[in-house]
N, C-alpha and C positions, 0 to 999 in steps of 0.2 A: 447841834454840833455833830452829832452821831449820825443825823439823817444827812447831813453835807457830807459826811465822811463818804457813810455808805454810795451816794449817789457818782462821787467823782472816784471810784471804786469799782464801779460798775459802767460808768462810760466806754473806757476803752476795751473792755468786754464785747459791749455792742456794737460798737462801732468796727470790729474785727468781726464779727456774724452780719452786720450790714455788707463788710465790703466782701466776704465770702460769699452771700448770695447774690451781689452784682457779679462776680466774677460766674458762678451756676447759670446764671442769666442768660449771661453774655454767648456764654459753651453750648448752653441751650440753643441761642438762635443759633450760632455757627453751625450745630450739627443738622437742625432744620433745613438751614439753606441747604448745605451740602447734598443733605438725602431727598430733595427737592429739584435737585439740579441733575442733568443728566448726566446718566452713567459713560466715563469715556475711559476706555478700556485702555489700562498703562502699555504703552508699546513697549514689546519685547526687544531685551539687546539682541544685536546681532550674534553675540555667542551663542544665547541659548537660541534664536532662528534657526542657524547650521546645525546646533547639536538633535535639535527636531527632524530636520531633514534629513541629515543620517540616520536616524531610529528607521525614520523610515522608511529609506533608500536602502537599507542594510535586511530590515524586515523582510522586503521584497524579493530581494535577491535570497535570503536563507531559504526563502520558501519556494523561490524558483531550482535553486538547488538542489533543496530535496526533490522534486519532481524529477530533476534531471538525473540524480542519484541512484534515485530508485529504479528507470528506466537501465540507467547504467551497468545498475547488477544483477538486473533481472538477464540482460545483454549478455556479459558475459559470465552468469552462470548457466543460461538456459540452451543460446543461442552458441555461443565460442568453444564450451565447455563439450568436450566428446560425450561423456559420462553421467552429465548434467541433459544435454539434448537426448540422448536415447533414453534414460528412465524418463525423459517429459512427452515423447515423442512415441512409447511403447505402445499406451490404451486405445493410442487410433485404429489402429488395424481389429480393434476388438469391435467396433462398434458396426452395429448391423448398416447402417448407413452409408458406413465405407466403403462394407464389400458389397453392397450391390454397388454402389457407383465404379467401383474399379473392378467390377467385374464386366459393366454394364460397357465402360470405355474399354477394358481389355477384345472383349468381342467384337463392339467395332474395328477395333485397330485389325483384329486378324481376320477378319471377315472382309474389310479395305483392303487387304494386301495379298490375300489369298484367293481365289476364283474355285468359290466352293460347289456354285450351281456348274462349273463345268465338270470336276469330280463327280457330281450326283447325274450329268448325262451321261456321262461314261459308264455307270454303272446300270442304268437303266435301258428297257428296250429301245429301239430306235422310237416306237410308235408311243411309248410313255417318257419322252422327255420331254415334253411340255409341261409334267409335272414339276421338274426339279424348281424354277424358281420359288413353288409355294413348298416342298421339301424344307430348301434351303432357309427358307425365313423360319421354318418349324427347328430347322438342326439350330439357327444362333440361339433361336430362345433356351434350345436344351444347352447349351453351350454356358450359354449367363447363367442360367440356374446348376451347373455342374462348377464353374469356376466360382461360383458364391458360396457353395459348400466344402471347395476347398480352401479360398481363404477364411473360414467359420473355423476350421482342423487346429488346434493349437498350435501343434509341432510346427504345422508352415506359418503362424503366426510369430512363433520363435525365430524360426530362418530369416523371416521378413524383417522384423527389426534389427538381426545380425548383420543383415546387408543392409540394409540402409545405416545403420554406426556405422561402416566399415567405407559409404561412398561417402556420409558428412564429416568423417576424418580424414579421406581424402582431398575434399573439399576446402577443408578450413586448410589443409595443411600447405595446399597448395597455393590458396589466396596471401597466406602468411607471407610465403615465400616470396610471390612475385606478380600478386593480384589474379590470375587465375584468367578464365572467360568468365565469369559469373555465373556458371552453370554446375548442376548436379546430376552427373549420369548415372540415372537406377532403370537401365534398359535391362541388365542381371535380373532386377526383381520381376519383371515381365516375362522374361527368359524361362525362369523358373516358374511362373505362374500357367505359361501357357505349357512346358514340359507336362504340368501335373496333367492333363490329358493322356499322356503316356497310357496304353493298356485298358481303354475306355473305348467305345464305339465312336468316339472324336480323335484318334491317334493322328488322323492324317494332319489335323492340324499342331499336334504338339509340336516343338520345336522350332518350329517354323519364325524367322526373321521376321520382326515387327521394323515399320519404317522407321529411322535412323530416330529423330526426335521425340518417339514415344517417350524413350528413357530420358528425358534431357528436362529437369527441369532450371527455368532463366532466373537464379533468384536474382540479380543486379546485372545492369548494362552499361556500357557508357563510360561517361563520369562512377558514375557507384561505383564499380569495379575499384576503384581507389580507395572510395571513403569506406569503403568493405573494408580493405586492405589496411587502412589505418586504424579502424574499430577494431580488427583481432589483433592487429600487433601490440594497440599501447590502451588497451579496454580497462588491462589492472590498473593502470598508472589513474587514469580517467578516475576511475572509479574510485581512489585512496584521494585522489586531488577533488574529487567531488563532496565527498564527506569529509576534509580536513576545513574545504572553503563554509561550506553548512555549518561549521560547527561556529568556526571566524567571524561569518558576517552576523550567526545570529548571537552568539555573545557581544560583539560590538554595539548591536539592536537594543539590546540589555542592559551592558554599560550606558550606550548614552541616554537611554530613555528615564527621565528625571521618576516616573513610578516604577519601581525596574517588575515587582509582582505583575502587573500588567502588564507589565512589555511581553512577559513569560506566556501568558495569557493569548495576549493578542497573536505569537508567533504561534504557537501550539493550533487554534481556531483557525488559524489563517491556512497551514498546513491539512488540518484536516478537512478545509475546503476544496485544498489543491489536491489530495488525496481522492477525494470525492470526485472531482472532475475527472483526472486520470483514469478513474473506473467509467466513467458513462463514455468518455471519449473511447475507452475501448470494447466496449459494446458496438458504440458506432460504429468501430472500425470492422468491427466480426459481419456486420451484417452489408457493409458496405463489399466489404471483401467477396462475401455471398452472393450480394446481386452480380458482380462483375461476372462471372461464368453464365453455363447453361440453366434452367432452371432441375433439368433432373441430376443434377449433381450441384446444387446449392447447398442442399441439405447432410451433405456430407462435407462441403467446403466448410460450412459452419460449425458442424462438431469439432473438425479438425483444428479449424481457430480457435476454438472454445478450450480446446484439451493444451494445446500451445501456448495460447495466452492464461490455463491457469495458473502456472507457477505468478507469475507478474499478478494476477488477481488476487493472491491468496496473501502474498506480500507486500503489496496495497492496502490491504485491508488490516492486517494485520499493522501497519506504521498508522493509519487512522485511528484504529482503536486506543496505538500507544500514546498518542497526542491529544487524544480526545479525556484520557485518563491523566494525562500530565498537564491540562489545563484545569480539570474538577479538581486534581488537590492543587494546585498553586490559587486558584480558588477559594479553597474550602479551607486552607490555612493561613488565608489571609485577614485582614481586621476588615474588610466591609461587614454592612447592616446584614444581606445574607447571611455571609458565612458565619458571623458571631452568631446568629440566630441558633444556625443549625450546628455550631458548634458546642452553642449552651446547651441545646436538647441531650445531644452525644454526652456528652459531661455530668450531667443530672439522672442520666438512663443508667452510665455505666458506672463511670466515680459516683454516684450518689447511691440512688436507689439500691443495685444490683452489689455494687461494691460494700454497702452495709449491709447487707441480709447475708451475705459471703462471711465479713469479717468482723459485722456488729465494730463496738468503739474499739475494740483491742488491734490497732495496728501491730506488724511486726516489722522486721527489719527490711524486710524485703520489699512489701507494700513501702513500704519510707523510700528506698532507693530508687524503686520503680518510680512511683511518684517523683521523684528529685530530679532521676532523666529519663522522664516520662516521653517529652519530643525527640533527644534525642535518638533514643531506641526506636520512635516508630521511623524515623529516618534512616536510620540505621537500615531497617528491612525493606524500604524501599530501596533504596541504595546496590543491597545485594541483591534485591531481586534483576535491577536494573544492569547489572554486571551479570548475572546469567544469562538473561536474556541477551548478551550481546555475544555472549561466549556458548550459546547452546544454537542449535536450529529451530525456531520458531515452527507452532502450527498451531490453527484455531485451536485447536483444544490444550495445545503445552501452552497458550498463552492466560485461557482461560483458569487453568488449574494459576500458575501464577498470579496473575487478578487475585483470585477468591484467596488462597494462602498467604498474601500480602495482607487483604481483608481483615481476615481472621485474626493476625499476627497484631497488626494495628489496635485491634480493639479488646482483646486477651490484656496488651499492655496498657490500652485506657483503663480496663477490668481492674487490675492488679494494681494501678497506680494508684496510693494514698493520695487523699483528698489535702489542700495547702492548708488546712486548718488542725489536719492530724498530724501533720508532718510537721507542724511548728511546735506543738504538744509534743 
């Protein structure tokens, strides 16, 4: 009676573990088929299609922006700016380069315009003026080697930049006004160049009229003349709507990008490509500029671009560097396999090891708080650095000291921050 008991007792026990393992069975083959069938990738809704597209229609354009940005204020601080063009435009006249070449074309020019071998027949006997032509080729070369030592003189290198501020403030002022001829007359600095002859066994030529377009340089013709004219009138405007739009499209890029750390990522890389290119394009353009002239004045034409186009180089570089550093931390604080990596070594270096041989188990109050807003302190100092940097003048090296003191800053508060297992004690 006990054994019937137990048995009809025990029936629907088993019969509940039978019908559970048909049901495992069954989920079993289901899942079989399934991971045995091919993979057909769920079609995206059209919401999230267009919100893709934008990422990264909007990416494109922030990053075309800053390129055109950065052109823009290189524009009008270097090129529009009176005070801005002559300190970028000073160290030409220093460079040996220069003044052979413009001493080299100054002696043409007055040598072209003045009839030097008829001066040196006149002073010679009737029966030795066959000499004067090889005189004369003797007098230019003393000539270029006397006007090379005077532009070499500091003082006339002071004058020389004085008048040239004084003709590209004429220049801009006048394009402002009413678009100009596209030209800049510095026949003055020639004036002046060929006077320093004055009082020299070359007198006869100081002073002396150089032809009308010596001074006359063409910087736009045409058409230009206008789009000149509207780059200096509305270059601020350009320049604040350039950086308001950079800012626009690439928070949109961010908003809509469904990993928005990546999106941060991807704009930053993306920019410091366009960065990148900006500098080789203007190499190119230094040396393309070079070939177009003669060859003995190449090598002056290229300094000159070189010294002109540093400001726009040095500001270049400097926006690459800031972008190449605002992709390593939006990186480096983010949860990928990397960065957890190298954020656990940082953590075990500083909070662990170094952080106990400093302060052994005895936390204080300070370590606890550090530790409590550990992250937001180190952002904290990025933040303000990032505010000086927009509020200071950049330079390799003010950027550098930046960098490092941010460094420093950061990891003094990993240093100081209690560990989460002292800070719950």
């Amino acid at each position: 009676m006990a054994k019937a008991r137990t048995t009809s007792t025990t029936t629907p026990a088993l019969t509940r573990l039978q019908a559970e393992n048909e049901r495992l069975r069954a989920e079993n083959e289901r899942l079989k088929q399934q991971a045995s069938a091919p993979n057909v990738p769920a079609r995206a809704s059209p919401a999230r299609v267009f919100r893709k597209l934008g990422a990264i229609i909007c990416t494109t354009l922030a990053v075309l922006l800053l390129v055109a940005g950065n052109l823009l204020f290189w524009t009008g601080n270097t090129i529009v700016k009176n005070d801005r063009f002559t300190e970028a435009v000073s160290p030409v006249i220093k460079q040996p380069a220069v003044q052979q070449a413009l001493a080299k074309y100054t002696t043409a020019q007055l040598y072209s315009n003045v009839d030097v071998t008829q001066y040196i027949q006149q002073a010679l006997p009737p029966r030795a003026d066959f000499l004067a032509p090889s005189i004369a080729g003797q007098l230019q070369g003393f000539t270029q080697k006397a006007l090379t030592k005077v532009l070499a003189n500091p003082k006339f290198q002071t004058d020389w930049n004085q008048i040239l501020s004084r003709a590209h403030a004429r220049f801009i002022a006048t394009v402002e006004q009413s678009g100009g001829d596209g030209t800049i007359n510095i026949n003055e600095l020639y004036q002046q160049l060929s006077k320093s002859l004055q009082g020299t066994k070359l007198s006869f030529l100081a002073g002396k009229q150089l032809p009308s377009k010596v001074g006359d340089i063409q910087v736009v013709s045409g058409s230009g003349i206008q789009t000149l004219h509207q780059v200096v009138v509305h270059i601020d405007a350009w320049r604040v709507l350039a950086l308001l739009l950079f800012l626009l499209t690439g928070g949109l890029a961010i908003y809509l990008s469904r990993r928005r750390r990546r999106a941060v990522i991807r704009i930053a890389l993306l920019s410091v490509v366009g960065l990148f290119v900006s500098l080789v394009a203007l190499r190119i353009m230094r040396e393309t500029i070079a070939g177009d002239v003669q060859p003995a004045y190449a090598d002056a034409v290229r300094q000159t671009a070189q010294i002109v186009f540093h400001p726009l180089v040095v500001q270049t570089t400097l926006l690459l560097v800031v972008f190449a550093l605002v992709a390593v931390v939006a990186w480096l604080t983010g949860a990928s396999r990397s960065a957890s990596y190298v954020q656990a070594r940082i953590q075990f270096l500083l909070a662990g090891k170094l952080h106990h041989a400093l302060f052994g188990t005895h936390e204080n109050g300070l370590t606890r708080w550090v530790g409590r807003y550990k992250r937001q302190l180190q952002w904290t100092v990025v933040a303000t650095a990032a505010v000086l940097m927009l509020i200071t003048q950049l330079t390799p090296m003010v950027l550098i000291v930046y960098a490092v003191v941010v460094i420093v800053l950061v990891l003094v508060i990993e240093l100081l921050g209690a560990p989460e297992d002292a800070q719950d004690s």
